[in-house]
N, CA, C and O atoms as a Tinker XYZ file with bonds, in Angstrom:
   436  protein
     1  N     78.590000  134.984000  117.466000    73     2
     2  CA    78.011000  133.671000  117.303000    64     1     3
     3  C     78.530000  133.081000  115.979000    63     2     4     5
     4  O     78.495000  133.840000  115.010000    81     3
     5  N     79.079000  131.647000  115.773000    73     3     6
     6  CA    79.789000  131.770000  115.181000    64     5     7
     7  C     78.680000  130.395000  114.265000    63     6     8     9
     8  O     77.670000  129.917000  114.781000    81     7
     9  N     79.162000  130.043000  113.005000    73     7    10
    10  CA    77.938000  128.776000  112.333000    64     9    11
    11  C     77.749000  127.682000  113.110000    63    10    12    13
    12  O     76.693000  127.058000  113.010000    81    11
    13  N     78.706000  127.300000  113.968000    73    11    14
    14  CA    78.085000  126.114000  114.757000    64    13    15
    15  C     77.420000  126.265000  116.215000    63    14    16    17
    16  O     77.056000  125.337000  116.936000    81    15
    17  N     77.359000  127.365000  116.431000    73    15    18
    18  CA    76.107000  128.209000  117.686000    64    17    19
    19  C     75.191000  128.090000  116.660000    63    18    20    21
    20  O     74.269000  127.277000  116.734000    81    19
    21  N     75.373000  128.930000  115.566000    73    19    22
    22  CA    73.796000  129.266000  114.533000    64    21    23
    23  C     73.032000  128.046000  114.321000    63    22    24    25
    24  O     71.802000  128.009000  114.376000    81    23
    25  N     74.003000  126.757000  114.006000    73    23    26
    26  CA    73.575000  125.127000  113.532000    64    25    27
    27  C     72.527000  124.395000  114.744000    63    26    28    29
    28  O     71.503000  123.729000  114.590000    81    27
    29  N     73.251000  124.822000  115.996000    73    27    30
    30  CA    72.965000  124.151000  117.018000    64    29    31
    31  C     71.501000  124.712000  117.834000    63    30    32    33
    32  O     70.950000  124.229000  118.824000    81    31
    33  N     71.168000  125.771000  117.103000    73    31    34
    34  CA    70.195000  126.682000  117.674000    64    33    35
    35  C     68.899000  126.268000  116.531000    63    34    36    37
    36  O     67.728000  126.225000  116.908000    81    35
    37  N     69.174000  126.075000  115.570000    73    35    38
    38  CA    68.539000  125.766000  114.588000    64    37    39
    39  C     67.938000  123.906000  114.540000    63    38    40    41
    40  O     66.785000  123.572000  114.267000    81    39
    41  N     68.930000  123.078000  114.836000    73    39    42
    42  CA    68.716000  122.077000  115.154000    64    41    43
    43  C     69.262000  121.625000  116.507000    63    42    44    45
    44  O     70.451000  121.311000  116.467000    81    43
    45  N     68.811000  121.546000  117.402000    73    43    46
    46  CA    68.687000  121.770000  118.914000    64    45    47
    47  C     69.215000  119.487000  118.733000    63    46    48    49
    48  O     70.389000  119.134000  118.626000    81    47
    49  N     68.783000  119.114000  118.741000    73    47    50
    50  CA    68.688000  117.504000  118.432000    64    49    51
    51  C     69.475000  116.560000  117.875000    63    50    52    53
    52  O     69.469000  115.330000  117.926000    81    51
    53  N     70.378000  117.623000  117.153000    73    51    54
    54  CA    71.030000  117.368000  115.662000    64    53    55
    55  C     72.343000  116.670000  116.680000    63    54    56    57
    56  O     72.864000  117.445000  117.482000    81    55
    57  N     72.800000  115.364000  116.632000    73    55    58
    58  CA    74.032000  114.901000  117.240000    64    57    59
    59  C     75.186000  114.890000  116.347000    63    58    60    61
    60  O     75.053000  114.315000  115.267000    81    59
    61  N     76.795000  115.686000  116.767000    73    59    62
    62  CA    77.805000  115.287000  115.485000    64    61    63
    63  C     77.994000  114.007000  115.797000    63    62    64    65
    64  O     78.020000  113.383000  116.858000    81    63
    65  N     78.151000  113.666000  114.408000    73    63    66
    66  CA    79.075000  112.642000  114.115000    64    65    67
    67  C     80.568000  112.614000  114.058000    63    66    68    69
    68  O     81.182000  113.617000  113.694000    81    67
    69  N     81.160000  111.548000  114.391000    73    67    70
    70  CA    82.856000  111.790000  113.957000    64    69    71
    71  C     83.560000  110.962000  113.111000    63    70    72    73
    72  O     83.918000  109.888000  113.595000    81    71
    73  N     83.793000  111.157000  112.172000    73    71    74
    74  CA    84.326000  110.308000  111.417000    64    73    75
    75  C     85.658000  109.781000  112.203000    63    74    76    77
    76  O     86.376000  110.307000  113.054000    81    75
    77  N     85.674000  108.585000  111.586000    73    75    78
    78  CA    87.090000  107.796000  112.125000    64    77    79
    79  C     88.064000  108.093000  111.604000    63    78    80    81
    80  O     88.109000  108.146000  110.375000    81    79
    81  N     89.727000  108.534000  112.806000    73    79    82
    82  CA    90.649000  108.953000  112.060000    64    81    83
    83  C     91.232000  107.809000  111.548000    63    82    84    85
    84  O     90.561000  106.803000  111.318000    81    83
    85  N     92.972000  107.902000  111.259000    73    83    86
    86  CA    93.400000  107.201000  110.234000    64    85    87
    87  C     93.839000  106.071000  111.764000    63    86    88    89
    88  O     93.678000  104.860000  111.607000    81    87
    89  N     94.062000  106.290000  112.344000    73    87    90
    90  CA    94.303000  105.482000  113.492000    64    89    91
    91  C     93.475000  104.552000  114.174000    63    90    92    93
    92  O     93.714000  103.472000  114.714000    81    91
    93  N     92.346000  105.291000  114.008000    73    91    94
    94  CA    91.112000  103.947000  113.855000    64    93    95
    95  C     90.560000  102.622000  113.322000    63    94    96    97
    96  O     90.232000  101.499000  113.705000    81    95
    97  N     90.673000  103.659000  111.824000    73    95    98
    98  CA    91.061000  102.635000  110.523000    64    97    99
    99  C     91.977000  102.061000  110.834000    63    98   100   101
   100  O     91.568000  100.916000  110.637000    81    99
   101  N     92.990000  101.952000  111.201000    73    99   102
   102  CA    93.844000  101.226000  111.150000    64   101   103
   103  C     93.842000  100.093000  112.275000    63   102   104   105
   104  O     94.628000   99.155000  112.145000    81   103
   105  N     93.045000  100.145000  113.296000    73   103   106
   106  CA    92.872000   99.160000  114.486000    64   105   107
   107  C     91.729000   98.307000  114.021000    63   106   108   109
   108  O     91.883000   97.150000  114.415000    81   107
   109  N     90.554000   98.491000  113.267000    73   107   110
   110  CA    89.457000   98.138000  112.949000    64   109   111
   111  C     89.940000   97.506000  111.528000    63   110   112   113
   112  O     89.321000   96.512000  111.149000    81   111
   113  N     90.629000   97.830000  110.994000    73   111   114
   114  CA    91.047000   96.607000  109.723000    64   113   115
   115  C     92.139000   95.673000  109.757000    63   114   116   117
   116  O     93.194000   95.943000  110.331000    81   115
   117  N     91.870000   94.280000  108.997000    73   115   118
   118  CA    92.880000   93.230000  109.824000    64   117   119
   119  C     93.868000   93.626000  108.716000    63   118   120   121
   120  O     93.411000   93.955000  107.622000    81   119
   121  N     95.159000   93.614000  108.926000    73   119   122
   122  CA    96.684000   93.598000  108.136000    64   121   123
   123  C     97.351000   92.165000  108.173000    63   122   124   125
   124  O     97.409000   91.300000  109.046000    81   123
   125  N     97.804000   92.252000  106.956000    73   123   126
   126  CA    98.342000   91.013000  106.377000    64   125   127
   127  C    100.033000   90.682000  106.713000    63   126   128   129
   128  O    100.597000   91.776000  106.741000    81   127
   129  N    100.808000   89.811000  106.918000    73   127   130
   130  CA   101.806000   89.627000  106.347000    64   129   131
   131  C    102.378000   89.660000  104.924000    63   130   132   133
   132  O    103.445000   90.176000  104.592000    81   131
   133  N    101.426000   88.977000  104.074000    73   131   134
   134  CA   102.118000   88.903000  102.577000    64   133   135
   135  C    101.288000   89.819000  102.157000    63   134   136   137
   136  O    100.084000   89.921000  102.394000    81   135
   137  N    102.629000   91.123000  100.912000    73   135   138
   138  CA   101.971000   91.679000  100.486000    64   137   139
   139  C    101.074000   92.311000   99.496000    63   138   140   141
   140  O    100.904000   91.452000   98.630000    81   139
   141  N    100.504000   93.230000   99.226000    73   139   142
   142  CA    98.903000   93.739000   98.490000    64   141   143
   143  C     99.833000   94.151000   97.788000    63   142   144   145
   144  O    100.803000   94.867000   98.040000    81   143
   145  N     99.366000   93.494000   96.597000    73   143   146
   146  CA    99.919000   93.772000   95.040000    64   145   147
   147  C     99.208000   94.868000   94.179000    63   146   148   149
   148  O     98.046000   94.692000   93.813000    81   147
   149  N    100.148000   96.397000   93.739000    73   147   150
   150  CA    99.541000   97.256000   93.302000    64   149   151
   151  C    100.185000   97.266000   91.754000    63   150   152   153
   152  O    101.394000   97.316000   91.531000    81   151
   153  N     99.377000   97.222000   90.960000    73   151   154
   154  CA    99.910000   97.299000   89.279000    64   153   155
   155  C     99.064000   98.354000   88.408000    63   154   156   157
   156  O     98.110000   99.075000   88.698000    81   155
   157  N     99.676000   98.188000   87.418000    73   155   158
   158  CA    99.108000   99.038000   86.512000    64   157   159
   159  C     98.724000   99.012000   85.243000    63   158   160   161
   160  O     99.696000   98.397000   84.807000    81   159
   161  N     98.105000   99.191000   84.376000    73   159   162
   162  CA    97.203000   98.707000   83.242000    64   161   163
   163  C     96.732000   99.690000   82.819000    63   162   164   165
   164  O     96.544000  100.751000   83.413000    81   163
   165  N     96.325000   99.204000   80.929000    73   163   166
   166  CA    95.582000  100.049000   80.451000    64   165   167
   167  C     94.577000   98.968000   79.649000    63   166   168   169
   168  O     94.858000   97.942000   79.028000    81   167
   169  N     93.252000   99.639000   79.926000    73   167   170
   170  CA    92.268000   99.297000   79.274000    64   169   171
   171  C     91.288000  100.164000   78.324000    63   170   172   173
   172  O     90.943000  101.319000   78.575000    81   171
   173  N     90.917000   99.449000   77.247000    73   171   174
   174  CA    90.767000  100.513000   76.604000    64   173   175
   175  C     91.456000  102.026000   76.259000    63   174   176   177
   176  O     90.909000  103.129000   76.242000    81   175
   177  N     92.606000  101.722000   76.039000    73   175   178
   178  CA    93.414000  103.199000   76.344000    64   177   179
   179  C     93.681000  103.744000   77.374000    63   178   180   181
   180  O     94.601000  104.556000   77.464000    81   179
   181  N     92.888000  103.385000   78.396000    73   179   182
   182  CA    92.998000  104.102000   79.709000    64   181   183
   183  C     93.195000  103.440000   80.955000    63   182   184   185
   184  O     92.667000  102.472000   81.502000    81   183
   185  N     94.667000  104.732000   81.428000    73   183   186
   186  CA    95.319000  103.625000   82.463000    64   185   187
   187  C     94.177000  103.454000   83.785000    63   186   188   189
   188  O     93.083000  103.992000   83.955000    81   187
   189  N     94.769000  102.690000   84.434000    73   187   190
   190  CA    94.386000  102.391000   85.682000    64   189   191
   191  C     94.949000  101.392000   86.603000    63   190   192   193
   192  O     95.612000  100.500000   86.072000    81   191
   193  N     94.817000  101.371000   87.832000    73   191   194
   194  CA    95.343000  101.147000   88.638000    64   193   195
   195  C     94.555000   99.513000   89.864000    63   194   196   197
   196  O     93.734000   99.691000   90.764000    81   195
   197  N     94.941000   98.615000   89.603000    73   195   198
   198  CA    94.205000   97.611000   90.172000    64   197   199
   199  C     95.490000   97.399000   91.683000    63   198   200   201
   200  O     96.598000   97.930000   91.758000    81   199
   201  N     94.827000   96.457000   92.716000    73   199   202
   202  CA    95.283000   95.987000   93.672000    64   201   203
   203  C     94.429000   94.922000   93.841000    63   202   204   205
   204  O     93.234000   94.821000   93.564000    81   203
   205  N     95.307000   94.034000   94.400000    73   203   206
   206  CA    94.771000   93.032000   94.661000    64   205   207
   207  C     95.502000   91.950000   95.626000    63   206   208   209
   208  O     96.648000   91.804000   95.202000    81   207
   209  N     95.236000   91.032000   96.914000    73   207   210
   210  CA    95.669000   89.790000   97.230000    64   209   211
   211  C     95.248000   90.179000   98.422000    63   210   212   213
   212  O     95.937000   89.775000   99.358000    81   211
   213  N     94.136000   90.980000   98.739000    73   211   214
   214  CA    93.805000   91.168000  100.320000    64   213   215
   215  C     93.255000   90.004000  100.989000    63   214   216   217
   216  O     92.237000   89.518000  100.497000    81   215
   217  N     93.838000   89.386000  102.197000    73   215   218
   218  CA    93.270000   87.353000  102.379000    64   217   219
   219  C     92.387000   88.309000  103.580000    63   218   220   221
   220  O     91.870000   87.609000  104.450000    81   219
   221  N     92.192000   89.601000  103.700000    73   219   222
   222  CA    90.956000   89.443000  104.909000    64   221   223
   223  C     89.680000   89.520000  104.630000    63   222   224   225
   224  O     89.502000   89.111000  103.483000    81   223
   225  N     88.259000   90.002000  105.366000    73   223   226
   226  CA    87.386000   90.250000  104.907000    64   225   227
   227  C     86.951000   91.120000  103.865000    63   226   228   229
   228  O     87.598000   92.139000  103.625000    81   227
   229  N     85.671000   90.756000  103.061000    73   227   230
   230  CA    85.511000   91.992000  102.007000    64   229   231
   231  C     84.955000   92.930000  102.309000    63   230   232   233
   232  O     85.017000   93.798000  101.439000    81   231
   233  N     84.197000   93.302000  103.504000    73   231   234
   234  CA    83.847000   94.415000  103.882000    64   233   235
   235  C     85.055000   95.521000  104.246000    63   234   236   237
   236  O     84.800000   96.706000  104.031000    81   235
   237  N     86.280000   95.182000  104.757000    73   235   238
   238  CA    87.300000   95.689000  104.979000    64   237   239
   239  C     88.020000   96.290000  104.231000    63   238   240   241
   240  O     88.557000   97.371000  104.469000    81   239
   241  N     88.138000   95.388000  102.851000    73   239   242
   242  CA    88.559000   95.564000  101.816000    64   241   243
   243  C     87.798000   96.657000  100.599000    63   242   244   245
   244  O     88.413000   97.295000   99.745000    81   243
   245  N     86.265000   96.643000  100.824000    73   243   246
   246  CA    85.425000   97.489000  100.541000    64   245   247
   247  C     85.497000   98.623000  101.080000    63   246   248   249
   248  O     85.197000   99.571000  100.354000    81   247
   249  N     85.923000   98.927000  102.557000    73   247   250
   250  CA    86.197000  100.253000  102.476000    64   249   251
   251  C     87.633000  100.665000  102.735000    63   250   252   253
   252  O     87.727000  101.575000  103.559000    81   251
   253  N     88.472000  100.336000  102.365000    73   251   254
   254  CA    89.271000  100.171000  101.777000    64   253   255
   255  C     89.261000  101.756000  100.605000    63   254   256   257
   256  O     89.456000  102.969000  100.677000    81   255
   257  N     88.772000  100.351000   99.273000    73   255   258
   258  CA    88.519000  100.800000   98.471000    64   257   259
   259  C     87.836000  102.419000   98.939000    63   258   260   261
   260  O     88.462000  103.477000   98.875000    81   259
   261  N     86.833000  102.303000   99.267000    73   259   262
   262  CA    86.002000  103.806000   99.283000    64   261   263
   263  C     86.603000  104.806000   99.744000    63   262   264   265
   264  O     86.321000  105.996000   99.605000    81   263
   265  N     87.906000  104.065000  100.605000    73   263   266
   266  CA    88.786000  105.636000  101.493000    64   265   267
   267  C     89.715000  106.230000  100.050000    63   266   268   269
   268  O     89.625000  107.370000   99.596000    81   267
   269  N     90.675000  105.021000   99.462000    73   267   270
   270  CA    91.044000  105.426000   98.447000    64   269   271
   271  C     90.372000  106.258000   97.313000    63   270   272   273
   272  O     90.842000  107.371000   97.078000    81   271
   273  N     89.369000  105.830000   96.634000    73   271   274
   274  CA    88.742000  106.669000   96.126000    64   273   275
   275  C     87.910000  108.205000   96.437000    63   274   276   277
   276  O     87.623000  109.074000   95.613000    81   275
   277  N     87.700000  108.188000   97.621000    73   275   278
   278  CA    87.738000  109.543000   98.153000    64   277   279
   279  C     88.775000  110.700000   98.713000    63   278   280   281
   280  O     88.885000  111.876000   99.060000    81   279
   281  N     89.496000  109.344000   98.514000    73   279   282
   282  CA    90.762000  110.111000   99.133000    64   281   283
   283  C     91.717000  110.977000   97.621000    63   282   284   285
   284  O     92.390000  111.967000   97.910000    81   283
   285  N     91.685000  110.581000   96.365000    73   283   286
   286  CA    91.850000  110.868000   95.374000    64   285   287
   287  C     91.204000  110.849000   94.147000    63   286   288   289
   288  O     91.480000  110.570000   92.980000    81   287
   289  N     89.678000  111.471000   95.180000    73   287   290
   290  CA    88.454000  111.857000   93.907000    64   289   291
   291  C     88.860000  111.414000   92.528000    63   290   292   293
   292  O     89.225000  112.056000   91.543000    81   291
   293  N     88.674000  109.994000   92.767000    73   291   294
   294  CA    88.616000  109.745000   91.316000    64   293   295
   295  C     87.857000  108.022000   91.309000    63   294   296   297
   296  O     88.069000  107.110000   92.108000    81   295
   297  N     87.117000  108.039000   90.333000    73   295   298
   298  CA    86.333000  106.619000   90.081000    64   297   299
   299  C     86.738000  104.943000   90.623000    63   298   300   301
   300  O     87.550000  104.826000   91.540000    81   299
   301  N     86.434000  104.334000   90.313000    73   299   302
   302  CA    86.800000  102.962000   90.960000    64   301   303
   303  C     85.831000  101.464000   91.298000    63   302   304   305
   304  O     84.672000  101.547000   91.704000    81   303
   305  N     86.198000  100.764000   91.169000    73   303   306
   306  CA    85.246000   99.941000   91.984000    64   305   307
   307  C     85.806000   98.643000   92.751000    63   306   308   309
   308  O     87.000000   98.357000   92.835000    81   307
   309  N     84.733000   97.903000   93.298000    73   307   310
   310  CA    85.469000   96.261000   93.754000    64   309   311
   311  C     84.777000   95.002000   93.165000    63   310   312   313
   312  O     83.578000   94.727000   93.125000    81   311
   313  N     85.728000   94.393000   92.773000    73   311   314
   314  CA    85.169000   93.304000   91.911000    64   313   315
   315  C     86.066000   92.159000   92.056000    63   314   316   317
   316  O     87.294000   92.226000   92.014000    81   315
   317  N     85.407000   91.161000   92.219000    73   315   318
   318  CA    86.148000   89.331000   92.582000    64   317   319
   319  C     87.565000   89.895000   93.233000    63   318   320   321
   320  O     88.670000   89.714000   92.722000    81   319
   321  N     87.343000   90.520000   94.301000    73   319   322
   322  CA    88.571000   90.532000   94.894000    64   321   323
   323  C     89.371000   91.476000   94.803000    63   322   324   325
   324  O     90.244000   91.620000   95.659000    81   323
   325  N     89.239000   92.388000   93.665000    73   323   326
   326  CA    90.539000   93.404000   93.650000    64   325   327
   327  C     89.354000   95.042000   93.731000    63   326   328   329
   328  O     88.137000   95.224000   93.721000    81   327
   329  N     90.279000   95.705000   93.787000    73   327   330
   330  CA    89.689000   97.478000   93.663000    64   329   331
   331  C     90.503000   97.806000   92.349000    63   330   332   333
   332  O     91.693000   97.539000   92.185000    81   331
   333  N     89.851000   98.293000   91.635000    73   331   334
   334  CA    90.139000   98.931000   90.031000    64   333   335
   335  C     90.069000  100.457000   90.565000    63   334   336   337
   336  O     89.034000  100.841000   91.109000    81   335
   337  N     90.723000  100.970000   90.472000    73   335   338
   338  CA    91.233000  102.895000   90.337000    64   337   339
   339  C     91.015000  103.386000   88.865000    63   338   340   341
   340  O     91.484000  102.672000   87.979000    81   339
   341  N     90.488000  104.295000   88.585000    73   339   342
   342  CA    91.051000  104.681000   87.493000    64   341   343
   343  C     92.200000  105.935000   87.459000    63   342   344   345
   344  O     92.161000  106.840000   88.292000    81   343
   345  N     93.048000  105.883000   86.573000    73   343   346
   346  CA    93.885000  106.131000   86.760000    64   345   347
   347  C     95.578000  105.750000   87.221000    63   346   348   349
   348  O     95.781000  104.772000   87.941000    81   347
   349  N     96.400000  106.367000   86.875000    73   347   350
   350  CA    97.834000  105.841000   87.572000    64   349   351
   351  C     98.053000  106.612000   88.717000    63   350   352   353
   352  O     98.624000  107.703000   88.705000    81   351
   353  N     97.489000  105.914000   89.953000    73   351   354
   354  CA    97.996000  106.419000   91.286000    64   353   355
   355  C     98.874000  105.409000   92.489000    63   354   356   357
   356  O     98.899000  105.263000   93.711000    81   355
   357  N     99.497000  104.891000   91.354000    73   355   358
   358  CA   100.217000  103.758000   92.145000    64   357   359
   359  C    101.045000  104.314000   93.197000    63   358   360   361
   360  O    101.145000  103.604000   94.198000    81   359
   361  N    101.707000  105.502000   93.202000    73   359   362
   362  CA   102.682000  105.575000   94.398000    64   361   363
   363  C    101.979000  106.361000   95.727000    63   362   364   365
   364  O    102.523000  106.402000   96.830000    81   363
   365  N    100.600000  107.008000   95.397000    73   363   366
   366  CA    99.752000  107.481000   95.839000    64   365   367
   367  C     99.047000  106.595000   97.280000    63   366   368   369
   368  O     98.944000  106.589000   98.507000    81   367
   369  N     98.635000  105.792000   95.798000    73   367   370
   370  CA    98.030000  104.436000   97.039000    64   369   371
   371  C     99.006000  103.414000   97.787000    63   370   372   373
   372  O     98.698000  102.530000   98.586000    81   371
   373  N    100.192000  103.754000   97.339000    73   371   374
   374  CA   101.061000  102.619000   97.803000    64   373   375
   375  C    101.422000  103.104000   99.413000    63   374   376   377
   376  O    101.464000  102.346000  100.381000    81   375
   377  N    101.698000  104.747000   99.421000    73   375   378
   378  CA   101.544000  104.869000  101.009000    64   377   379
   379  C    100.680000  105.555000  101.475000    63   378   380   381
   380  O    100.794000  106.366000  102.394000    81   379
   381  N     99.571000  105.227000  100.760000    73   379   382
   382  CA    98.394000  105.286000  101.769000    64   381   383
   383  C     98.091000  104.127000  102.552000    63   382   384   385
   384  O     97.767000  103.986000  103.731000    81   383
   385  N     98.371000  102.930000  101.123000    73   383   386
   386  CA    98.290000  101.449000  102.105000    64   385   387
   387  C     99.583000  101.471000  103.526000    63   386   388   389
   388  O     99.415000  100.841000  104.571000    81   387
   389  N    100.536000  102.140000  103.296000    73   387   390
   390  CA   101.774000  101.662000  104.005000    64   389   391
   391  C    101.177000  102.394000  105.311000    63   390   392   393
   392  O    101.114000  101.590000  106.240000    81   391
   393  N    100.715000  103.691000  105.661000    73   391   394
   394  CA   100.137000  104.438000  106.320000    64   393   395
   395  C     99.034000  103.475000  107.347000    63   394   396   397
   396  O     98.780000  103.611000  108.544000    81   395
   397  N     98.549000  102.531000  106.400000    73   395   398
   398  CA    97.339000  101.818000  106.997000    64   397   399
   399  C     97.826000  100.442000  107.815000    63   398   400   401
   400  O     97.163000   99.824000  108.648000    81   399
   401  N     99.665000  100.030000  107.165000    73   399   402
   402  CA   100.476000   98.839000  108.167000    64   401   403
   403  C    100.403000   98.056000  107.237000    63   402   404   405
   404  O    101.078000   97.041000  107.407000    81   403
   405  N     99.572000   98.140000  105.842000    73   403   406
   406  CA    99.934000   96.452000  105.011000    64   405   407
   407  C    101.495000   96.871000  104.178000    63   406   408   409
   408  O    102.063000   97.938000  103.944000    81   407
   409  N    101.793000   95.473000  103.906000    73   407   410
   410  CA   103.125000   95.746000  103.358000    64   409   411
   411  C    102.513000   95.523000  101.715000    63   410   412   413
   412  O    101.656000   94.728000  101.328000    81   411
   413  N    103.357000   96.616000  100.883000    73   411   414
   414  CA   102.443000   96.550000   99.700000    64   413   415
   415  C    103.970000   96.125000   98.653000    63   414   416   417
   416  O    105.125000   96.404000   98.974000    81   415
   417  N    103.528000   95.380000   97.345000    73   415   418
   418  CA   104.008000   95.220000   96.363000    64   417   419
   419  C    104.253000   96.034000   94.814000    63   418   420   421
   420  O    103.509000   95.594000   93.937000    81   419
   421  N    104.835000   96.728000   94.540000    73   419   422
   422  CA   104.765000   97.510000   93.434000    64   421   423
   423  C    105.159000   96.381000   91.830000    63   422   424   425
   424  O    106.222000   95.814000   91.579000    81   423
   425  N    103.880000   96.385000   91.016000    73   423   426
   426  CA   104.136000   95.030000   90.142000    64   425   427
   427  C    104.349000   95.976000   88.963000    63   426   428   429
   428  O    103.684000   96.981000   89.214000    81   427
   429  N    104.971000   96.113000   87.795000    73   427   430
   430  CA   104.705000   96.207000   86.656000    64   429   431
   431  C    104.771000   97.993000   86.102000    63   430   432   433
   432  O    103.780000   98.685000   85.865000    81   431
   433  N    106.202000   98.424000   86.001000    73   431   434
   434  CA   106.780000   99.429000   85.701000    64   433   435
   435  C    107.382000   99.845000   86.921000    63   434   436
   436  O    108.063000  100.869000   86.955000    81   435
């Protein structure tokens, strides 16, 4: 009997969930022609990584953001439009976006 007999015996009710693959994501978010501008900066001493020029919705763009940041455990947020990274993960995120169909811009180094 293996942990998910043990799980299922234990919670008899319990329904999985499935997270959405990357192919999902990718049908469920709208893609742009012109492209998402990824740059790089330091504030306060410390680099980081902004994007910005997404013309679709912000919920989209919000998770977005949240895949990236989970996707390279590391901080972030969304604000008037752009996602702030911390950190330099520009080539990181650049094909993760490409992965997702937007055509992306590399600005500034």
């Amino acid at each position: 009997m293996d942990l998910k007999d043990q799980l299922k015996n234990l919670f008899p009710d319990h329904i999985e969930s499935t997270a959405p693959t990357l192919e999902q994501k990718q049908t469920s978010i709208w893609t742009q022609e012109a492209p998402i501008i990824c740059k790089y900066e330091k504030r306060k001493g410390k680099p980081i990584t902004i994007i910005e020029g997404y013309l679709g919705a912000d919920e989209d763009f919000k998770s977005i953001a949240k895949d990236l940041k989970k996707k390279l455990s590391v901080g972030g947020s969304f604000k008037n439009d752009t996602i702030i990274i911390q950190g330099d993960f520009r080539d990181k995120i650049m094909n993760f976006l490409k992965e997702l169909g937007f055509n992306v811009k590399r600005v500034g180094g």
